[in-house]
C-alpha positions as a LaTeX table, in Angstrom:
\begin{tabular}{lrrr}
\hline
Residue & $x$ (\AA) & $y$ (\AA) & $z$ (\AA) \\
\hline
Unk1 & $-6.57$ & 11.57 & 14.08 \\
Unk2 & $-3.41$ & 13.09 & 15.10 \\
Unk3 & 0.11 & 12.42 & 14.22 \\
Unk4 & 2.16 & 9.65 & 15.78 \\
Unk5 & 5.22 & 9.32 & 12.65 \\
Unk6 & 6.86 & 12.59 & 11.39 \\
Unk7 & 9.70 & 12.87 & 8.97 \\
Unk8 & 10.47 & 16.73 & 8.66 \\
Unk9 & 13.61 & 17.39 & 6.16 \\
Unk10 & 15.33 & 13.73 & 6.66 \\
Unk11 & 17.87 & 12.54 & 4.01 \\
Unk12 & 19.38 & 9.51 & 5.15 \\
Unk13 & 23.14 & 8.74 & 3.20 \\
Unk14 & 25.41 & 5.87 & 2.97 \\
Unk15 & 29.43 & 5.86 & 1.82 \\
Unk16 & 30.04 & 4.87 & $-1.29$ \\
Unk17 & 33.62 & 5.06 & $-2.01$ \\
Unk18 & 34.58 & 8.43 & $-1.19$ \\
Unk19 & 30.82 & 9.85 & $-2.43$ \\
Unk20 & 27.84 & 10.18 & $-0.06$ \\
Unk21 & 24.56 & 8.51 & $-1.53$ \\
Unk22 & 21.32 & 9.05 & $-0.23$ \\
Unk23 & 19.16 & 6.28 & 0.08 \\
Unk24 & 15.79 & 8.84 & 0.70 \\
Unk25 & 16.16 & 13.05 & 0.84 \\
Unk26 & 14.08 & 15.19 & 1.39 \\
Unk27 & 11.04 & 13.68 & 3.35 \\
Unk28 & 8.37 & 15.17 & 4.41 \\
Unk29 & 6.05 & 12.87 & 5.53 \\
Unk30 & 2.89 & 12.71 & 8.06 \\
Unk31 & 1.61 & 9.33 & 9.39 \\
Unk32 & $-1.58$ & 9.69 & 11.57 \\
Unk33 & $-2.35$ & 7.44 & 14.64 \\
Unk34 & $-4.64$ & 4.82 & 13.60 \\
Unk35 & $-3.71$ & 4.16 & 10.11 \\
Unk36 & $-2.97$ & 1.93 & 7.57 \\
Unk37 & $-0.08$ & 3.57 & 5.61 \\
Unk38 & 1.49 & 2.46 & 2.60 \\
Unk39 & 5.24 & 2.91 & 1.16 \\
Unk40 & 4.92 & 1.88 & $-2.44$ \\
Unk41 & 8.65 & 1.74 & $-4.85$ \\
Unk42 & 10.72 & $-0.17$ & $-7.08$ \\
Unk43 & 13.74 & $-2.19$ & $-5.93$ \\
Unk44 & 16.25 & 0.34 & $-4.74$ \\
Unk45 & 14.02 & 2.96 & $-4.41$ \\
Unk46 & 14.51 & 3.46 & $-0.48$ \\
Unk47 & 11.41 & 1.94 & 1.15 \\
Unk48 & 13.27 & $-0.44$ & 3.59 \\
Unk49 & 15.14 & 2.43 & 4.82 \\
Unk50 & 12.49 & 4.73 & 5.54 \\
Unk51 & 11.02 & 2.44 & 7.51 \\
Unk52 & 14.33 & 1.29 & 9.48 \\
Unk53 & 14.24 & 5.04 & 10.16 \\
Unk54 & 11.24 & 4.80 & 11.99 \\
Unk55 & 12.91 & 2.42 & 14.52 \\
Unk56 & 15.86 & 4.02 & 14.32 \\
Unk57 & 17.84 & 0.93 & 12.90 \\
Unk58 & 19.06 & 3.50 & 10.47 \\
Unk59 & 19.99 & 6.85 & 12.03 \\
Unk60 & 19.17 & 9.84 & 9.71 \\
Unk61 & 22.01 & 11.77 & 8.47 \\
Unk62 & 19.77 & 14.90 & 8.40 \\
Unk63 & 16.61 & 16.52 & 9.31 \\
Unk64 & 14.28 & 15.14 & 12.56 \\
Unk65 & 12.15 & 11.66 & 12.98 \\
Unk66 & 9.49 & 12.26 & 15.24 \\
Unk67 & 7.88 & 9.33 & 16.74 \\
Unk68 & 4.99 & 9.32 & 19.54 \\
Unk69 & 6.49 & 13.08 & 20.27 \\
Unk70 & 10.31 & 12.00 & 20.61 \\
Unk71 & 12.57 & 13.19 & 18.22 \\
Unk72 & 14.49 & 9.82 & 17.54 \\
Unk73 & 17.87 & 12.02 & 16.10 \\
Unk74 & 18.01 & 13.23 & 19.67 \\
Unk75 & 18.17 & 10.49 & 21.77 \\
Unk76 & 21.32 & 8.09 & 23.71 \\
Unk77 & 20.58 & 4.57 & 22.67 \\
Unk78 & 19.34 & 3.63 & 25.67 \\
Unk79 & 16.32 & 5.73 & 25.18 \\
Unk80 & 16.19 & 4.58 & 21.76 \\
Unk81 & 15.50 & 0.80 & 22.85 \\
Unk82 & 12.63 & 2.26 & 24.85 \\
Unk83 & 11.19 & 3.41 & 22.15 \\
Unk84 & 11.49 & 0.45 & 20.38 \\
Unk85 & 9.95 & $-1.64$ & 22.37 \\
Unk86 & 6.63 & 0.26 & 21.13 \\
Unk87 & 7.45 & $-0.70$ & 17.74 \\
Unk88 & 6.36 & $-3.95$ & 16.13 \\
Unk89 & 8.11 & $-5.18$ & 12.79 \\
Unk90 & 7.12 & $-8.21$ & 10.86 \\
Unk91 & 9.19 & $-9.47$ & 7.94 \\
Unk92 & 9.29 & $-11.33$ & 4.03 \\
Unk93 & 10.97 & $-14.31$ & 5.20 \\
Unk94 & 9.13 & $-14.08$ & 8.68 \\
Unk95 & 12.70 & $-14.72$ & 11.21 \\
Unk96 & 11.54 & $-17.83$ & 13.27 \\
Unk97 & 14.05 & $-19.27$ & 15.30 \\
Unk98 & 13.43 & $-22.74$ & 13.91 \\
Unk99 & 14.63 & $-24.33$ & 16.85 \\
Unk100 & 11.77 & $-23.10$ & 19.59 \\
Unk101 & 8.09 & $-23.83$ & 19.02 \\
Unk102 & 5.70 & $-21.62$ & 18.14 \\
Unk103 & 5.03 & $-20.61$ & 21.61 \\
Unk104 & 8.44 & $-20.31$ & 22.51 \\
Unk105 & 8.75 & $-17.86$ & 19.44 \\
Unk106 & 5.65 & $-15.20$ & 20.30 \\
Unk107 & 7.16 & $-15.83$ & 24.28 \\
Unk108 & 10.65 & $-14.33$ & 23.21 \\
Unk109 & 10.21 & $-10.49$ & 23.10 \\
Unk110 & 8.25 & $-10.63$ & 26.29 \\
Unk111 & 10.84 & $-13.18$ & 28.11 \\
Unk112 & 13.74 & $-10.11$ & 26.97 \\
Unk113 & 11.57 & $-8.01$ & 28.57 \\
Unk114 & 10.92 & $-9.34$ & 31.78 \\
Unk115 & 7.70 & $-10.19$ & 31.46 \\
Unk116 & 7.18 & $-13.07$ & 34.45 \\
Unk117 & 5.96 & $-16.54$ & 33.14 \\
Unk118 & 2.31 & $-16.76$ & 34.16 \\
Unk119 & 2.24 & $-13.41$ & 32.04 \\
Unk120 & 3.97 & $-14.62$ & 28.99 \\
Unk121 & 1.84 & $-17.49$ & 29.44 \\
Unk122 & $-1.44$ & $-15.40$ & 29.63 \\
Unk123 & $-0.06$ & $-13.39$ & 26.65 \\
Unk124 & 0.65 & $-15.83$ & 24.46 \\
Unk125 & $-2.40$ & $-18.09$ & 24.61 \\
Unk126 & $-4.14$ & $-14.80$ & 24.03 \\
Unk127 & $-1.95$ & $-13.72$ & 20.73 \\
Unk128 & $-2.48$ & $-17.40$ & 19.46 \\
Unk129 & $-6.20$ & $-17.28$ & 19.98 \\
Unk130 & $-6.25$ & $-14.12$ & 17.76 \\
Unk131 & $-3.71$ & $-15.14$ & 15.36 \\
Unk132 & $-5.85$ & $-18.82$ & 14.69 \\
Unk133 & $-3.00$ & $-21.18$ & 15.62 \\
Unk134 & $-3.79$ & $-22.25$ & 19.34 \\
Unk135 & $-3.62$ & $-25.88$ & 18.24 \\
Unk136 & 0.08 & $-25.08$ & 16.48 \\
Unk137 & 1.34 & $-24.04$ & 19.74 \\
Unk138 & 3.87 & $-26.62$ & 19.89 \\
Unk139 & 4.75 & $-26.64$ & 16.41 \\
Unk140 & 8.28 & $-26.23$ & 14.95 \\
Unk141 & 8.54 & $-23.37$ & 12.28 \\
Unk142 & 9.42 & $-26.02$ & 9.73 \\
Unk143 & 6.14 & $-27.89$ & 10.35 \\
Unk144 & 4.60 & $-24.87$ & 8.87 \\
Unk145 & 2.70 & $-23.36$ & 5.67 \\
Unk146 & 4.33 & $-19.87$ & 4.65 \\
Unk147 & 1.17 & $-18.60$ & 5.58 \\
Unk148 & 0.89 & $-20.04$ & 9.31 \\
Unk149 & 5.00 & $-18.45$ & 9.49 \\
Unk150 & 4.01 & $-15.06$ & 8.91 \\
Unk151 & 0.85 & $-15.22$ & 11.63 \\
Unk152 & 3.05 & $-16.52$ & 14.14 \\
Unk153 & 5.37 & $-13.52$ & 12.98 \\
Unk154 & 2.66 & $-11.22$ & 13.43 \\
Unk155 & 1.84 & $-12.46$ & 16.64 \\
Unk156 & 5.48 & $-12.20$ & 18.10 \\
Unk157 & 5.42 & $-8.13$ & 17.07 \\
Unk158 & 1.98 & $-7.92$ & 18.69 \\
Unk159 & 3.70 & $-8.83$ & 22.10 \\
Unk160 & 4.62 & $-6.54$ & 23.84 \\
Unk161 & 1.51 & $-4.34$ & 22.98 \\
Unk162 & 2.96 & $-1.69$ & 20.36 \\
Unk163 & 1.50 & 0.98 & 18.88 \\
Unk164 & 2.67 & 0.95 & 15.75 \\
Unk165 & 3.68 & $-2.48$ & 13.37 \\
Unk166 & 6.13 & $-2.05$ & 10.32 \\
Unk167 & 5.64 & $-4.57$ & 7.71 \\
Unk168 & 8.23 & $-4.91$ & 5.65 \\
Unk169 & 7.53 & $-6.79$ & 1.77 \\
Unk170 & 5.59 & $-9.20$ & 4.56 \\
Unk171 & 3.59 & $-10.51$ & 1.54 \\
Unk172 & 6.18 & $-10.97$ & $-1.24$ \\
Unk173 & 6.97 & $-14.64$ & $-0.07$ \\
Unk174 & 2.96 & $-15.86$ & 0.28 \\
Unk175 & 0.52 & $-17.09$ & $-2.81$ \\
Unk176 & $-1.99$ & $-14.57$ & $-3.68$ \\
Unk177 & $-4.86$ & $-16.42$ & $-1.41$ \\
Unk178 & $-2.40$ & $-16.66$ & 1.61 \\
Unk179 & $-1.85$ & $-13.29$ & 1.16 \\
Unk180 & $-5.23$ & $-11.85$ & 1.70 \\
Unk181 & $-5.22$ & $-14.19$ & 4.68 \\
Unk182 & $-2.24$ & $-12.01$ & 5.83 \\
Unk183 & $-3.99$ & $-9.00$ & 5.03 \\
Unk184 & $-7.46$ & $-9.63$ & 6.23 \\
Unk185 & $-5.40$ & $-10.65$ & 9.47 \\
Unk186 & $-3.37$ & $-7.17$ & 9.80 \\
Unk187 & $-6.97$ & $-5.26$ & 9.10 \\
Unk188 & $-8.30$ & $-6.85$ & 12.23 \\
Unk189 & $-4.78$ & $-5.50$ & 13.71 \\
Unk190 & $-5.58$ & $-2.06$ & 13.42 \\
Unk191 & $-9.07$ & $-2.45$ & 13.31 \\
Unk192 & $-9.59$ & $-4.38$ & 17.09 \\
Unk193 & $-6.22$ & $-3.42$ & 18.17 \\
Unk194 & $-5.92$ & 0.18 & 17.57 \\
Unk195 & $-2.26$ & $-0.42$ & 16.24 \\
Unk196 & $-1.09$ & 2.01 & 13.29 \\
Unk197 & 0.79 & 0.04 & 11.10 \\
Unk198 & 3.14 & 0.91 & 8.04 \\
Unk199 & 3.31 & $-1.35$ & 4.93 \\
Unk200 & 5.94 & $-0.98$ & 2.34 \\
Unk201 & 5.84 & $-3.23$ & $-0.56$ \\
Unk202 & 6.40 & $-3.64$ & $-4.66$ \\
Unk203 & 2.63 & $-4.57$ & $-4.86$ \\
Unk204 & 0.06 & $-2.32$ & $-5.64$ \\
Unk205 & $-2.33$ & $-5.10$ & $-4.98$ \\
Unk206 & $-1.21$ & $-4.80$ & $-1.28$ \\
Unk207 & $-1.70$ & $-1.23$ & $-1.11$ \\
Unk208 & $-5.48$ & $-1.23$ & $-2.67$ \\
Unk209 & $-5.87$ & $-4.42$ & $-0.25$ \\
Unk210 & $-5.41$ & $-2.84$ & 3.12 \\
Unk211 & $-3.79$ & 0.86 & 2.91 \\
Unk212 & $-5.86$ & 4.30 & 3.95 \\
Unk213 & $-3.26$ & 6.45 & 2.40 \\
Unk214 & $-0.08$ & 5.82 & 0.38 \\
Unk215 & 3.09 & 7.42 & $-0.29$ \\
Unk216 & 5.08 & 6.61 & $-3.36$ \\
Unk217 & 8.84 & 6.33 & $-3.62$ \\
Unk218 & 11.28 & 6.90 & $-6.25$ \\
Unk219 & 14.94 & 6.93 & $-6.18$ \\
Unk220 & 14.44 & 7.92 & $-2.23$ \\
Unk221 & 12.24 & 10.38 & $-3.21$ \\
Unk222 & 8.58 & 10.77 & $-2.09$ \\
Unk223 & 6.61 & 11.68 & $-5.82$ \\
Unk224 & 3.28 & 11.63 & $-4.76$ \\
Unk225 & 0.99 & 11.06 & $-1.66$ \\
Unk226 & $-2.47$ & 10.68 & $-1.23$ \\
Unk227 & $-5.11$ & 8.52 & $-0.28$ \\
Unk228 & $-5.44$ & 5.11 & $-1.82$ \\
Unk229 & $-8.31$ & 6.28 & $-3.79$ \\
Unk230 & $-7.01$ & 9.23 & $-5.39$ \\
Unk231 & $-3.47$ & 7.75 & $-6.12$ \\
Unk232 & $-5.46$ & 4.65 & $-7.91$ \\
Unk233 & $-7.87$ & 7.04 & $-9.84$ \\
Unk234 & $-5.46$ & 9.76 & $-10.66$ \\
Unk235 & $-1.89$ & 8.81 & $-10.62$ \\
Unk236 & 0.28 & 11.39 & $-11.39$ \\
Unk237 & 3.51 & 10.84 & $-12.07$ \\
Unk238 & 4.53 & 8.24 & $-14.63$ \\
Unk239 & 5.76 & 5.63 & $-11.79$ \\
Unk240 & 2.40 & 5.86 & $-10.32$ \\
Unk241 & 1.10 & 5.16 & $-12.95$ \\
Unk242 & 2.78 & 1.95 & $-13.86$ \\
Unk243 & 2.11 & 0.87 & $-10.36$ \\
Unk244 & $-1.76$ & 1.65 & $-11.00$ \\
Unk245 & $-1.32$ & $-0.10$ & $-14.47$ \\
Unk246 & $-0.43$ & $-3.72$ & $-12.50$ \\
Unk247 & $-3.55$ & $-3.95$ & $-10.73$ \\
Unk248 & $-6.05$ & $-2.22$ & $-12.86$ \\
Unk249 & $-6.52$ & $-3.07$ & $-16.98$ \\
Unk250 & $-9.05$ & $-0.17$ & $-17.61$ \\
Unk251 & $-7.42$ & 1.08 & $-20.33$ \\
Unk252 & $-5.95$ & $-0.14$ & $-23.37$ \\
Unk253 & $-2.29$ & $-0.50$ & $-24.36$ \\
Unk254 & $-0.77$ & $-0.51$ & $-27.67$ \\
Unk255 & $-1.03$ & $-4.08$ & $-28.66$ \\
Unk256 & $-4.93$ & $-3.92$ & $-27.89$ \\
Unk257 & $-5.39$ & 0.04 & $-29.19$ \\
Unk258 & $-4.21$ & $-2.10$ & $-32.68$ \\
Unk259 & $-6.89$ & $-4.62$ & $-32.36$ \\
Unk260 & $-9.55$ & $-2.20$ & $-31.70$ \\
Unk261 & $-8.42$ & 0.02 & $-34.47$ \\
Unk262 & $-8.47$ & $-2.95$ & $-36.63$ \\
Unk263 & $-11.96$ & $-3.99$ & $-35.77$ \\
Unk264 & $-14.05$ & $-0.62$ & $-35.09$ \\
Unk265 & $-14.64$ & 1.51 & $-37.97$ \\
Unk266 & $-16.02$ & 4.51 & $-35.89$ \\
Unk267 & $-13.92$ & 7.39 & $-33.33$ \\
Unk268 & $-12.82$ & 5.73 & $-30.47$ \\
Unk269 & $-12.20$ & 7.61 & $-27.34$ \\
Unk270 & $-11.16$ & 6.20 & $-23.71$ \\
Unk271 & $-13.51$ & 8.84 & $-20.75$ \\
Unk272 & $-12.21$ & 8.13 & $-17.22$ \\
Unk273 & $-15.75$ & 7.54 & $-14.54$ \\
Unk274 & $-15.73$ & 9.33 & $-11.73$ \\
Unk275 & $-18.06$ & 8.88 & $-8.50$ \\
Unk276 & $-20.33$ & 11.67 & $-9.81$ \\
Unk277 & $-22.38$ & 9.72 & $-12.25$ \\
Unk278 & $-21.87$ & 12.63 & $-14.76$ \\
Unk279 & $-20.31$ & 10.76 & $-17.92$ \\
Unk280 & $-23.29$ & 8.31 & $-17.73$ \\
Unk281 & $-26.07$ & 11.06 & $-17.52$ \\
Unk282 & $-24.37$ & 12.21 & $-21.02$ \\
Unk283 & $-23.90$ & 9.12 & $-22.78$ \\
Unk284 & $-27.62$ & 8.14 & $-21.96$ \\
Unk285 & $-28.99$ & 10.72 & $-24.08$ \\
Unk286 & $-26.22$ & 10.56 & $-26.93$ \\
Unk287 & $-28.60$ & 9.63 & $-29.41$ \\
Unk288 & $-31.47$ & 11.43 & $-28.45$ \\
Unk289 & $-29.20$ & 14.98 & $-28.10$ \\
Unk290 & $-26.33$ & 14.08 & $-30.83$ \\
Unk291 & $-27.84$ & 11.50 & $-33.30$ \\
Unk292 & $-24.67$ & 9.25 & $-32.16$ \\
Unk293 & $-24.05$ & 5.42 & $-31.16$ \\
Unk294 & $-21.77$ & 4.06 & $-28.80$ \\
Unk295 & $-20.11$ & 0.66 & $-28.13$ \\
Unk296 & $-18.05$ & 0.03 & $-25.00$ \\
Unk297 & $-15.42$ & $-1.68$ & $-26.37$ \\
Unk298 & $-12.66$ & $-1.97$ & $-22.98$ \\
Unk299 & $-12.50$ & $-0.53$ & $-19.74$ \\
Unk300 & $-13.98$ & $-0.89$ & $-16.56$ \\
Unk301 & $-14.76$ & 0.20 & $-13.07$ \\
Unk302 & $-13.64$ & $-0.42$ & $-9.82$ \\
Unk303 & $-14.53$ & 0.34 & $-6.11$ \\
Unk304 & $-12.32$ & 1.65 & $-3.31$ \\
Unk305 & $-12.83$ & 2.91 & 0.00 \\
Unk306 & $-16.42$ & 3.16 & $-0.99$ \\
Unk307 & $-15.81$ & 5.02 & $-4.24$ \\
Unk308 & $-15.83$ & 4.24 & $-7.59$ \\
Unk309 & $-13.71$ & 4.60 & $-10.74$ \\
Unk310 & $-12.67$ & 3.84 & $-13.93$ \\
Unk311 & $-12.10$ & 4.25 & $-17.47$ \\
Unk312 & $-14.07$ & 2.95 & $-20.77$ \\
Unk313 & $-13.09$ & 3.04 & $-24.40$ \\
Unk314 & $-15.86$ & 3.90 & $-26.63$ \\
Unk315 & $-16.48$ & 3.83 & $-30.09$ \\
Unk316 & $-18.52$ & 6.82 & $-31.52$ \\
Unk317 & $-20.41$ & 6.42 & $-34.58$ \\
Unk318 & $-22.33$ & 9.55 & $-36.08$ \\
Unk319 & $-21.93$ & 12.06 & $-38.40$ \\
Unk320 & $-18.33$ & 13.75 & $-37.51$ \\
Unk321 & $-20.07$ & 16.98 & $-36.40$ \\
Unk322 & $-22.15$ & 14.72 & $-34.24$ \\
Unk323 & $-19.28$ & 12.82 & $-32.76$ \\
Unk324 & $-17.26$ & 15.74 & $-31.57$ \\
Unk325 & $-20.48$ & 17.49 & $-30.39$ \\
Unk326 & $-20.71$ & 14.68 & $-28.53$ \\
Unk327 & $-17.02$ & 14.60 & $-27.16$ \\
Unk328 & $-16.92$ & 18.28 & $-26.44$ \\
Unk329 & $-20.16$ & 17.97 & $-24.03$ \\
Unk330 & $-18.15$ & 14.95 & $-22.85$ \\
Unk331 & $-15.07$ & 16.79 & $-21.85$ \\
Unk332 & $-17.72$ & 18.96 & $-19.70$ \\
Unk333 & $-17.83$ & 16.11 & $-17.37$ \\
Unk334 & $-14.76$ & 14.13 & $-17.53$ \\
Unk335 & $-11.22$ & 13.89 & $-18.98$ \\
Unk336 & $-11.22$ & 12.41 & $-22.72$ \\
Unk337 & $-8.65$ & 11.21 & $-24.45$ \\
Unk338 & $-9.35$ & 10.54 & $-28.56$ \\
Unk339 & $-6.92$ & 7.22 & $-29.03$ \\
Unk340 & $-8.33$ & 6.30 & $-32.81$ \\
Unk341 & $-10.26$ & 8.36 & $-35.28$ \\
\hline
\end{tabular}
């Protein structure tokens, strides 16, 4: 892959009063043609302006955006709209005109460009084929399930034949099965299309879903990058990890560390699983090696990008020279965390 989206050193501020605030500082951040890229964050936390940056909806204050090659801080806005035009951008509550059809919506952005009729024509019989709605074609917006919106929304950005599609929250509005519709749908995108596309969203379910790599923002900071796969299995900053928390219930919380405690008698210990296979090798032979039981009593294990990972709570029973024999070989293979004695 090589890079198509480069932020080197851009802070982007707004007036407040008579203070500057920046809305993201400080980001350094790679995007790689072909991918699926995901801008995780809280409410407030800058995501919808990084990604206006990348259109250059939002200019920055500092630093360089580097798109396709072109340094977006350095051009007139006439080359700007150029630039644009390579840029698709779908949206939460989708931006139909509710007065044209569906056809008439997906024909707009080619119409403003020029594009003759038996062209539009041509390229918007194609985008509905592709989208599933060629029998909606002379739908109103209103006649429409949230779900059928947000395809014709993704066809419309597909028009003119971009390279790159920004998504922005284009989920939050859809149930969770309409959603994976929507997802499955923007997969294909980048799969059959070629087109790199950014995602930004609250979800993390969105991110796991459909994203190769992920960046996660905080108070317009970046505080950790990675691929999807080692962001989910070892988040490392708190945020992450509440983010990680929503979608995956491997390990326990309070409320259920006090039911456990309450209904174990033995050493209970939460090992994270890593693709290696390692932690069950050991536990295999714990009473043939250590002369100690186990009971998984919570966790589990999931699978991403072909990968797996986990955690699992165990109790230990054994003689207590046993158990932390046991916990020490343990800690050989994996991180171990004692939560009840």
């Amino acid at each position: 892959m090589s890079s198509l989206i480069e932020f080197r050193g851009v802070t982007k501020s707004f007036r407040s009063g008579d203070a500057a605030v920046a809305a993201v500082a400080d980001i350094d951040l790679t995007i790689e043609r072909g991918e699926i890229f995901g801008i995780i964050g809280y409410s407030g936390a800058g995501k919808s302006t990084l990604l206006r940056l990348i259109n250059a909806l939002e200019h920055a204050t500092s630093g360089s955006v580097i798109v396709d090659g072109r340094d977006l801080t350095t051009l007139r806005e006439r080359e700007l709209r150029s630039v644009r035009a390579g840029i698709g951008m779908i949206f939460q509550q989708f931006n139909l005109f509710r007065s044209r059809t569906v056809f008439a919506n997906i024909a707009y952005p080619l119409k403003v460009a020029g594009w003759p009729k038996d062209k539009r024509t041509a390229r918007v019989t194609e985008l509905l084929a592709f989208v599933g709605l060629t029998e909606k074609a002379w739908a109103y917006p209103d006649q429409l399930s949230g779900g059928q919106k947000q395809r014709v929304g993704i066809a419309r950005a597909l028009a003119t034949n971009p390279a790159i599609l920004l998504a922005d929250e284009a989920t939050s509005a859809l149930d969770p099965e309409t959603t994976a519709d929507v997802l499955a749908l923007l997969k294909r995108v980048n799969a059959e299309l070629g087109v790199t596309i950014v995602v930004i969203t609250h979800e993390m379910e969105v991110v796991r879903s459909i994203a190769d790599r992920v960046a996660v923002l905080d108070a317009g900071r970046i505080i950790e990058l990675g691929t999807v796969f080692d962001v989910f299995s070892e988040p490392q900053t708190p945020t992450s990890q509440r983010f990680v928390g929503t979608v995956l219930r491997n390990q326990p919380g309070e409320a259920d560390l006090e039911r456990l405690r309450g209904k174990h008698s033995g050493r209970i210990v939460s090992a994270r699983i890593h693709d290696d296979g390692r932690l069950g090798a050991v536990l295999s032979d714990a009473v043939g090696r250590h002369g100690v039981r186990f009971e998984i009593v919570y966790g589990g294990i999931s699978a991403l990008q072909g990968r797996s990972f986990g955690s699992l709570t165990l109790e230990l029973l054994g003689e207590p020279e046993a158990v932390d024999a046991l916990i020490a070989e343990l800690r050989t293979v994996t991180e171990v965390e004692e939560v009840a004695a």
